[in-house]
N, C-alpha and C positions, 0 to 999 in steps of 0.2 A: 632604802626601799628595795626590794628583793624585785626583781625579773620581772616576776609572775605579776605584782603589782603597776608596775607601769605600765605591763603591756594592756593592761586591764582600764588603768585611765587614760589611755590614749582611747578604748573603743569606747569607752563614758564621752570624752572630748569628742569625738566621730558625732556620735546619738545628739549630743549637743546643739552641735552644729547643724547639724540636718536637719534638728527642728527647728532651728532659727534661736535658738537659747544662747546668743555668747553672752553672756552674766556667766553664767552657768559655766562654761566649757574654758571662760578666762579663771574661774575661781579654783576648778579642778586643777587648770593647768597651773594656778601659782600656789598650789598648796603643795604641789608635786616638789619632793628634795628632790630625786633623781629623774632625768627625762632621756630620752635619746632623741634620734633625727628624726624619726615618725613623727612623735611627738611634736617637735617645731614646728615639721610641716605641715601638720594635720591644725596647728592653731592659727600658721601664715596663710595657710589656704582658708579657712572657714572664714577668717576677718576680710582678705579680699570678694570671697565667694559673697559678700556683704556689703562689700564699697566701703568696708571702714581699712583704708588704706593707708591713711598715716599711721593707724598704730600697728597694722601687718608691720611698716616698715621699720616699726620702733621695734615691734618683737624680733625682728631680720636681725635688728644691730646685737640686740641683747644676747641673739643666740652665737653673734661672730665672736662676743666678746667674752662668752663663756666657753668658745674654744671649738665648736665645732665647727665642720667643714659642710660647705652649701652643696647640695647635689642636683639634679637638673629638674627636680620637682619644685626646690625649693626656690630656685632661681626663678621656672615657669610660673609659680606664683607670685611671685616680690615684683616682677617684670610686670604682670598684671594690673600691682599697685602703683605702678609706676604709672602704666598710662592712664589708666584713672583720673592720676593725680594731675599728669598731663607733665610728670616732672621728667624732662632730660637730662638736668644733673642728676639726681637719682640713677636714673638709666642706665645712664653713660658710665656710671661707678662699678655697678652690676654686670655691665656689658664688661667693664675693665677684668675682671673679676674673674669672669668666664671664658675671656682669651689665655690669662693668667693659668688656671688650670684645665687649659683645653677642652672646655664646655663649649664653647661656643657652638662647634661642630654636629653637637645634639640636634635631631630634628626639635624635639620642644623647646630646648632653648632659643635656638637660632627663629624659630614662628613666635615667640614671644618678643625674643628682642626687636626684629622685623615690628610686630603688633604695636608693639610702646614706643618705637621711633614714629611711626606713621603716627598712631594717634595723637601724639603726642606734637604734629606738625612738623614734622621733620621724612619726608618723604623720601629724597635722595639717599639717608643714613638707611633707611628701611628698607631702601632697593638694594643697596651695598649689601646687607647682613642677607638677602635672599638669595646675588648674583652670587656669594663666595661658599653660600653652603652645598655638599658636597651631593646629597641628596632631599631631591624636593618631592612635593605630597600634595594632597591636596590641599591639605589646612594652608602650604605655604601658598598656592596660587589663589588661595581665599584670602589670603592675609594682602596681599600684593592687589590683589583687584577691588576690593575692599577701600584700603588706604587712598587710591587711582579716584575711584566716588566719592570720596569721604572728602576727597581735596578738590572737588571740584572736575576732575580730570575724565569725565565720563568717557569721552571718546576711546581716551587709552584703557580706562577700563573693561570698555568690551573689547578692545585690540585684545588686551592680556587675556580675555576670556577664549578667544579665537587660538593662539598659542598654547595655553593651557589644554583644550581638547588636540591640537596638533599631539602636542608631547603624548598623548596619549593618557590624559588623569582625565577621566571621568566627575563633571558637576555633580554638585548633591547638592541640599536646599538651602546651602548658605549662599551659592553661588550664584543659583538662579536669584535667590529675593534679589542681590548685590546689581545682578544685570542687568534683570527687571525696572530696576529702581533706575538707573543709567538711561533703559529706555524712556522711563517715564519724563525725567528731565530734556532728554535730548529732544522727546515727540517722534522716535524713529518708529514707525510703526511695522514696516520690514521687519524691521531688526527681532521687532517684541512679537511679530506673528514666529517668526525664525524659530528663538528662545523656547516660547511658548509652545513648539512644538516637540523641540526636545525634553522638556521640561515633563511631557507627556510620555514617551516614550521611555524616561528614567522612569517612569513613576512618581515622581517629584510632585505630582497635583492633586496628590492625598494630602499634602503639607498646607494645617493654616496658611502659615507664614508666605508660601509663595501663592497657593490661591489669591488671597490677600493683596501681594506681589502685583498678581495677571488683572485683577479688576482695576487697580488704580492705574498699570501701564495702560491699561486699553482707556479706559475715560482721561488719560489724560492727555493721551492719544487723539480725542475728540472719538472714539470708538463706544460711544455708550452701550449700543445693543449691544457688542461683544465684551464691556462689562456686566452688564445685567445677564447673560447669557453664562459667563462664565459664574456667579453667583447662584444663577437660578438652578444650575447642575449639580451643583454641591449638594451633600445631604448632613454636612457639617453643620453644625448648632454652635455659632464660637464667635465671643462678641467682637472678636478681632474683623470677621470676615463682614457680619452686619454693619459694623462703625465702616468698613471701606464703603460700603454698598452707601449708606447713608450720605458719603463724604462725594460721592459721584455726583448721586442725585444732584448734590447741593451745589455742584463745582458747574454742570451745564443746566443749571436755572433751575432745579424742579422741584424745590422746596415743599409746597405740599405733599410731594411722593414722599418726599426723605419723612416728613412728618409723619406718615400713612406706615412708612416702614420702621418707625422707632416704636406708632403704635403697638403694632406687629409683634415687635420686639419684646415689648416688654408682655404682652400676652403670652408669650413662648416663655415665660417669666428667667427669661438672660435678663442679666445686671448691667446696665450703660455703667459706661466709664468717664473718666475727664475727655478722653479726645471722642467718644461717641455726641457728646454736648458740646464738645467744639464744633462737629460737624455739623449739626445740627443747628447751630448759632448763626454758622455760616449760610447754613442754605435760608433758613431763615430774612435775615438780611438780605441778602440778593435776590429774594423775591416779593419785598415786600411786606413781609409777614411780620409786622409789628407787635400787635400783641400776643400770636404765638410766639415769637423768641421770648418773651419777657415771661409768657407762663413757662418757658421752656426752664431758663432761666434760676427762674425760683422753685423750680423741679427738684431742679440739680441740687441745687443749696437746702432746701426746706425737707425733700424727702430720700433724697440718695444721701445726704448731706457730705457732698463733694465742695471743699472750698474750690472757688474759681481762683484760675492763674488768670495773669497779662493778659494771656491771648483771647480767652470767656471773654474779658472786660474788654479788650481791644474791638470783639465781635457786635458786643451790647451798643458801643458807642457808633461801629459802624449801622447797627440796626437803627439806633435811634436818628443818626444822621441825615440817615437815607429819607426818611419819616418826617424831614423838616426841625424836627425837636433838636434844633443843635445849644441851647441850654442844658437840655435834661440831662444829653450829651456827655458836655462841658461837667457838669454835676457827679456824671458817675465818675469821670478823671479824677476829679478832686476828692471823691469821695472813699475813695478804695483804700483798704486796709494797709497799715504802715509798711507792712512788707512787701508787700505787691507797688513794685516802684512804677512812675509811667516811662515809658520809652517814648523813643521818636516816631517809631509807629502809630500807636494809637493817638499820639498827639497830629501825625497826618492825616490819618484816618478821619477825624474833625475836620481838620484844614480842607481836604478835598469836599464836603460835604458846606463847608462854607462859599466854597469857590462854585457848588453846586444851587447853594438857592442864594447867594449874589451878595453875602453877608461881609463886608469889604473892612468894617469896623471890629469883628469878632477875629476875622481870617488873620488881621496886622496883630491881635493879640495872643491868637493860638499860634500862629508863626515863631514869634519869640518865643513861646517855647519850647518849639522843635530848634530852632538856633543854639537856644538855651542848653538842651540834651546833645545836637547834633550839630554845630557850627560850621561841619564839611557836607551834611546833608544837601545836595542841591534840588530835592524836592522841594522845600518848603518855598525855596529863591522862584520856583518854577512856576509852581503854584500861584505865587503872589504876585508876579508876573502876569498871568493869565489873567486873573481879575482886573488888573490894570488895563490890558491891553481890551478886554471883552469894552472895557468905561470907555476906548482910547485916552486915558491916560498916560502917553508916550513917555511921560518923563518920569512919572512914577517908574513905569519898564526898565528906563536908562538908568534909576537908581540904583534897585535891587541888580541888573546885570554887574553894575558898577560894585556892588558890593559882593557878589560873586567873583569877581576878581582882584579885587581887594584881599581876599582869603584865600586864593588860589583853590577856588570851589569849580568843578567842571561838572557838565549836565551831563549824563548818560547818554550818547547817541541811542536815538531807537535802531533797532534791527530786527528783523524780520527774515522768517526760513521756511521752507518748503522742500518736503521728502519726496523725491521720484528714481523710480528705481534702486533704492538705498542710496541712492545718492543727495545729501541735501547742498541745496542752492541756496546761499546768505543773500540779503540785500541789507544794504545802510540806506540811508536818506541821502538823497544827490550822487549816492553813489552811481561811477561809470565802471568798476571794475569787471562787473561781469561782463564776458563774451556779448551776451544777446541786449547789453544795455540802452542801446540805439533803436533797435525792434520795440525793445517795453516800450520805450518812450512814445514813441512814435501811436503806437496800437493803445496804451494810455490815452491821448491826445483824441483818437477819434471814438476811444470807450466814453472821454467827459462831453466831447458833443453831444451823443447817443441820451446821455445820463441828462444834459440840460436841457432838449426838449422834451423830456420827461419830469421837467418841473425841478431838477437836481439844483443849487445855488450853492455854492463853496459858505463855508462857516468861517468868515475870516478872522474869527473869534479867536481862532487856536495861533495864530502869528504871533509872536512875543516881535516883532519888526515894524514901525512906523516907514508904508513901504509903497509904492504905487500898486493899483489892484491887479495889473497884469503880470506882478511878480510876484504877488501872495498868492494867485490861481497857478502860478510854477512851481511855487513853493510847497501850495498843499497837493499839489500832483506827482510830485516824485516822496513823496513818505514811504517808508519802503513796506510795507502790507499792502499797497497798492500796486509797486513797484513785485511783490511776491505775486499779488494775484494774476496782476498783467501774464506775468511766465505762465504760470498754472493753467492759465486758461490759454494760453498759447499751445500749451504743450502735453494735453491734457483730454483724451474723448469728454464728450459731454454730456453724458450721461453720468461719468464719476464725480464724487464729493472732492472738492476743495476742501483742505487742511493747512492753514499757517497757522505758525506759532509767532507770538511777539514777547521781546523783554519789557514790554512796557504796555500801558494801559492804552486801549485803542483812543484815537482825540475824535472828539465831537462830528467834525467832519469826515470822516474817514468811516466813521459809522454810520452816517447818513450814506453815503457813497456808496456801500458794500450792498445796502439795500437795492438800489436801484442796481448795480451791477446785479446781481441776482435777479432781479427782476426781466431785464434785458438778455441774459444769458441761459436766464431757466437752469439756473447750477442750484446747487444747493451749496453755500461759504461755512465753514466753520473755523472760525479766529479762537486761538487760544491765547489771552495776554496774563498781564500780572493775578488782573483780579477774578474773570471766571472765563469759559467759555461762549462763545456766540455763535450760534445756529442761525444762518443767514437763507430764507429760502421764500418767495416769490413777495419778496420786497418787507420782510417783516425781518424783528430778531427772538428770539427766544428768550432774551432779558427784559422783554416790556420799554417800562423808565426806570428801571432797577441796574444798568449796569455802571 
């Protein structure tokens, strides 16, 4: 085939692929006798640019084997399918590959291979391939702070964002959502007001994506008006920015707004998505709202016709839970479509709602199986626990403990954190390691007096311990969100809002308590745990008996 003909199906192949046609641009390309390296590339790229990655990888080999030599485009794509794929052999071949003939060096390669070690869970090989390259970018200090959140590592994440502007490379809007995101997990609200100001200054908050970014760090933050605030400025129309807006509502109790705002939504005739009906599902639930979720629901499936994942159906059960209906429940678990497998979540999700209206016969059956899925899970052991200990049931407790270490099953310590001055302050339960651990306790001790002729009585419901009552009122006094608020209000005018975050769901008591501390302090509290946020403020919560 003459020149002039390849070069002409390689730009058919191009047109192909851009329209999403690979039938099309794989038929051009295997009718083709003669190709060159455009060619390759242009068909390794289009199948990655698609996530069909194992056959980019099959085309990678075909083309080693028909003799030509890989250049740094072709590598930056195959690397791509690599992390995809999640495959570090693969990788690791390719990386071979490119040391071999001094590729490696390339800024694209060296940001790819970086790219597909991290994703791929291998973080340390990913920081190696960025320490050794000769020149770095922005893409690489995206790729590195990226992997840092991606793994969990938030802290170091905004460390490497702080370094990154030192060196002198300039964020752009991958960098912010990445940072953004960091703060939103960590709850540093410093940190996100910080961002959020440069973020402004680049220009950067014409960008969905970090818009997007600033409303979920600020509401997750417990900062709702400054999420609503940063949405209401926008003059953006983009369901991305709507579903955050929705997803806020829903996260600090306000289910009918988020309802109010999907109305909205769909009057401006934007298209809801999967995660805009997750949102929604959610808020739904957490405030009660039974039969809107359920028309929400058959919205999504009847007229958007969105099949629901796990998570829809995860939402449904918690709605229906919440609502007492823990059959109906039960019914959607069993009832969901072959491919949609149940996990150990939504089989909790039931289990806490059993533990919630006192269901002790259903709770021992949906336990098993969350065992069943999750046998290291130490919620469900936790759970059933609780039930037990609510009946005093001691020995039933002694069991399930005993069967928790039978398995070598450990419980999550709670922990609890609190932002002051960009500085955050941890507390564990019984924890003495902070400096002012003696003060809390102490100022604790004459806050539950305070709180008890105010009609306060400990819930000693929440002790999984057969214990005397003067050491379950110690026990439920050193929880560390209590142990957080003690500091807070220690150290803290009192005029400003309280903000703790918990890894775990607040317990029975510790919610009554916050009440009355509010009440007594004339603070306004806002707890953010597992499942939503709690606005605490002249003895009420923002969750009703929804949380």
């Amino acid at each position: 085939m003459p020149k002039k003909n390849v070069m002409s199906c390689n730009i058919l192949i191009g047109g192909f692929v851009q329209n999403g046609e690979l039938g099309n641009a794989r038929k051009v390309f295997d009718e083709m006798p003669e190709r060159n390296i455009a060619t390759w590339n242009g068909m390794i790229t289009g199948l990655t640019d698609f996530e069909c990655n194992e056959e980019a990888l099959r085309v990678l080999y075909e083309m080693r084997v028909s003799g030509f030599y890989l250049d740094e485009f072709t590598l930056g794509s195959a690397l791509r399918g690599c992390a995809g794929l999640r495959s570090l052999n693969a990788g690791r071949q390719i990386h071979a590959y490119a040391v071999k003939y001094g590729l490696e060096v390339n800024v694209v390669v060296g940001s790819s291979l970086a790219h597909m070690y991290i994703k791929s869970g291998s973080l340390a090989e990913g920081e190696n391939v960025i320490k050794s390259m000769p020149v770095h970018s922005v893409a690489v200090y995206n790729t590195l702070i990226t992997g840092r959140a991606q793994s969990g590592c938030n802290e170091e994440a905004l460390n490497q964002y702080h370094i990154m502007k030192i060196s002198g490379f300039k964020p752009d809007k991958i960098t912010f959502v990445t940072v953004l995101s960091s703060c939103s997990q960590l709850a540093t609200l410093g940190q996100g007001q910080q961002i959020h100001a440069e973020a402004i200054k680049s220009g950067a908050t014409s960008s969905v994506s970090v818009l997007s970014s600033l409303i979920s760090m600020y509401s997750r933050c417990g900062c709702f008006k400054d999420a609503l605030k940063s949405f209401s400025e926008t003059k953006i129309h983009d369901v991305v920015l709507w579903s955050s807006m929705i997803a806020a509502y829903g996260f600090h109790g306000m289910g009918k707004e988020a309802v109010e705002l999907f109305n909205q939504m769909e009057k401006e005739e934007l298209v809801p998505n999967d995660v805009t009906f997750l949102s929604l599902l959610y808020a739904c639930s957490h405030c009660g709202l039974k039969d809107e979720g359920i028309k929400i629901f058959d919205l999504m499936t009847e007229k958007y016709k969105l099949a629901p994942q796990l998570e829809h159906y995860t939402c449904v059960v918690d709605l229906l839970g919440r609502s007492g209906c823990l059959e109906e429940a039960e019914n959607v678990i069993r009832s969901m479509p072959v491919n949609v497998k149940a996990d150990s979540i939504i089989w909790k999700t039931l289990l806490s709602a059993c533990r919630k209206y006192r269901n002790a016969d259903m709770a021992k059956r949906i336990a098993e199986e969350v065992i069943r899925v999750d046998p290291h899970d130490s919620a469900s052991y936790v759970l059933l626990s609780n039930i037990q200990a609510s009946a005093k049931q001691w020995h039933g407790v002694s069991d399930y403990r005993k069967a928790m270490r039978d398995r070598r099953v450990k419980k999550e310590p709670g922990v609890s954190w609190f932002e002051m001055k960009n500085q955050v302050h941890q507390f564990c339960m019984k924890d003495k390691s902070h400096p002012d651990s003696e003060k809390i306790k102490l100022y604790l001790n004459e806050l539950t007096g305070e709180m008890k002729l105010l009609g306060y009585k400990p819930d000693y419901g929440s002790i999984l311990h057969d214990m005397d009552l003067e050491e379950k009122e110690d026990d439920l006094g050193q929880h560390s969100e209590k142990l957080a608020i003690a500091f807070a209000l220690m150290n803290t005018p009192d005029c400003v809002p309280i903000r703790i975050m918990k890894n775990l769901r607040v317990c029975n008591d510790c919610h009554v308590a916050i009440k009355y501390i509010s009440t007594i302090k004339k603070r306004e509290i806002i707890v953010r745990d597992t499942s939503r946020f709690h606005h605490f403020k002249e003895g009420q919560c923002s969750c009703g008996d929804y949380w």
